[in-house]
Structure formats: C-alpha cells, structure tokens
C-alpha positions, -999 to 999 in steps of 0.1 A, spaced: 161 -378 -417 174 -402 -391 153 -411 -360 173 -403 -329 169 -432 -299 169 -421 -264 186 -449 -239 177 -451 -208 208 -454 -188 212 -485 -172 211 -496 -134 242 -506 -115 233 -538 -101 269 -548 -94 276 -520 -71 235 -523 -57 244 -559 -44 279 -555 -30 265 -523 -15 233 -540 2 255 -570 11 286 -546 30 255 -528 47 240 -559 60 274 -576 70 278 -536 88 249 -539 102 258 -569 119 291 -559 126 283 -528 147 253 -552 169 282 -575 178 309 -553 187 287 -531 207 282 -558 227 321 -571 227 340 -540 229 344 -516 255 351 -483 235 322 -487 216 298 -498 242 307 -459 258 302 -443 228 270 -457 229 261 -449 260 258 -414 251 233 -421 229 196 -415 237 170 -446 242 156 -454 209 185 -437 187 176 -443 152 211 -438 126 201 -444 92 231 -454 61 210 -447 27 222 -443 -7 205 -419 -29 184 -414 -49 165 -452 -46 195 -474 -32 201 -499 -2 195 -483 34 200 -498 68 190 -488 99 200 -489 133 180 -488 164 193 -480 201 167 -502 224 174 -509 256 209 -504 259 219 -524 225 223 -517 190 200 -538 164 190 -532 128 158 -528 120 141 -527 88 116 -497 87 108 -475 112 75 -451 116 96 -418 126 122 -396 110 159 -412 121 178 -389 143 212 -393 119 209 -398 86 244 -403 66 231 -402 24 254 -411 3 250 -390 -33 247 -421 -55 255 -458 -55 296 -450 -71 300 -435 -36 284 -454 -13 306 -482 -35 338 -467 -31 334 -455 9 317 -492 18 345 -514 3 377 -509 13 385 -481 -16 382 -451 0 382 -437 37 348 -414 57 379 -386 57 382 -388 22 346 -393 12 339 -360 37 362 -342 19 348 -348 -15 314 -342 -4 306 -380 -15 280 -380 13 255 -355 37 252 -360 70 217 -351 87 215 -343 122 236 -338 153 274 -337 142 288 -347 176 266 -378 174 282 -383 135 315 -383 152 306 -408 175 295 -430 149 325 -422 132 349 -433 160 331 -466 161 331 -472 126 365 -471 126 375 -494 154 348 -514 134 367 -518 108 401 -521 124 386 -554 135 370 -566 99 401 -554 78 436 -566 82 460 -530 89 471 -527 54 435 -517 43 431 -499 74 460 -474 68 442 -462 34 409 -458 52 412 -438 84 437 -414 99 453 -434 128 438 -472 135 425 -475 166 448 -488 192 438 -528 197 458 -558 209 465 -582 184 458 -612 198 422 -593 213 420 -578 174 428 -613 160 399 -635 188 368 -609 178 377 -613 142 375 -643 143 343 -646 165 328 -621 144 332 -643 111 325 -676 124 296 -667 148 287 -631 152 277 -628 114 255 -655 116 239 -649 148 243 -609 149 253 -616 188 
C-alpha cells in the first residue's frame, strides 16, 4: 500500500504584495485627488462626517481603509466600528486582476468577482471617483479596457496632477 500525502496549497505572495502595494498607492491616490479635484471633492461632499469605506480581500488578504474626517479623505489603519461600505473581493486572483490594470469594476461586477456591503448609491459614488482616479494614474489606452467612458479631463490639467501625484502626492499623501 502507498501512503497518500496531503499538500497544503500554497499562498500567493506575488499577487499578496502587488495587491497590498496598488491599495496603499490607492489609498494615497484618492487623499490627494480629493483635495485637487473638483468632481471628486462633491462626490464627497455627500458623504456623512466620519464615512468609513473599506477595500478587503477575502478570506485573510490586504485591506485598506478610508476615513471621511473633517471634510478630507485619509487612510487609516484600523478602526473600532463596522465601515459603512465594504467592497470584498472573493479571493486575492480578483482583487489581482480588478487592482492592476487587467480588468475593469464593470467587468469584475459582472462576474460577481467582488460584494459590495452597504448603501449602493454611496458604492456608485465611490465608483465615479475611482474612475476619474484612474483616468489620472493610467495613460487612456489602459483606461479604455477598464471603464465605460473616461472621464472627461483636460490634458494638460490630466498631464500637471499626474505628475504632482507621482513626484509629491505619493510621498506626502497631500
């Protein structure tokens, strides 16, 4: 009689660090254009004092969360109450394909890649500025593959908060 091994499938760490390393520069990303861009400062607006939006990937991934305090968007590390909006990504090969430039939210939706917890319209909000987000970080040949229409942006305003973003705003988060 042979003896039959059981293997223990092995952890993604690839995907774990590119995923925790996209969330972070994300993170940052949405505290510096919420302070630079006018369509996403009035998306915010509508949100409540002390929002909490929470990115996780299931079942034991990276997370980041995002607080609302006085008027500005900041991450935060960990936070005593339940988030308001939760988006949980299934399992790290999704949260990999929708956080690198591989696959749209659209797409992901429609594949059920992700579950969203809590208010929809607020989800749409997010949404809206998660994709003028990324029209700034991605040049529009990426763009076209990840969202329905980009977002209507001057150039040379496009091309100066790029720029900022990568130079000063990912270092500084302001």
């Amino acid at each position: 009689m042979s003896s039959i091994k059981s293997y223990k499938p092995g952890r993604k760490w690839f995907k774990t660090i590119v995923c925790k390393v996209v969330m972070v520069i994300l993170g940052r990303a949405f505290q510096v254009f919420s302070r630079h861009d006018h369509e996403i400062k009035n998306e915010i607006a509508a949100w409540p004092e002390g929002f909490t939006l929470e990115l996780n990937v299931l079942p034991f991934g990276p997370r980041l969360l995002i607080l609302k305090e006085d008027g500005k968007i900041r991450t935060v590390g960990e936070i005593d109450e339940k988030p308001e909006l939760s988006v949980n990504f299934k399992n790290i090969e999704s949260a990999f394909l929708i956080l690198t430039p591989l696959m749209g939210v659209p797409r992901g939706f429609a594949e059920h890649r992700f579950i969203v917890i809590g208010d929809v319209a607020k989800a749409m909000a997010f949404t809206r500025c998660l994709n003028r987000i990324l029209a700034y970080l991605y040049p529009d040949f990426l763009c076209r593959n990840l969202m329905r229409r980009i977002p209507e942006i001057n150039f040379m305003k496009r091309m100066s908060k790029r720029l900022y973003f990568y130079t000063i705003g990912i270092v500084t988060g302001s």
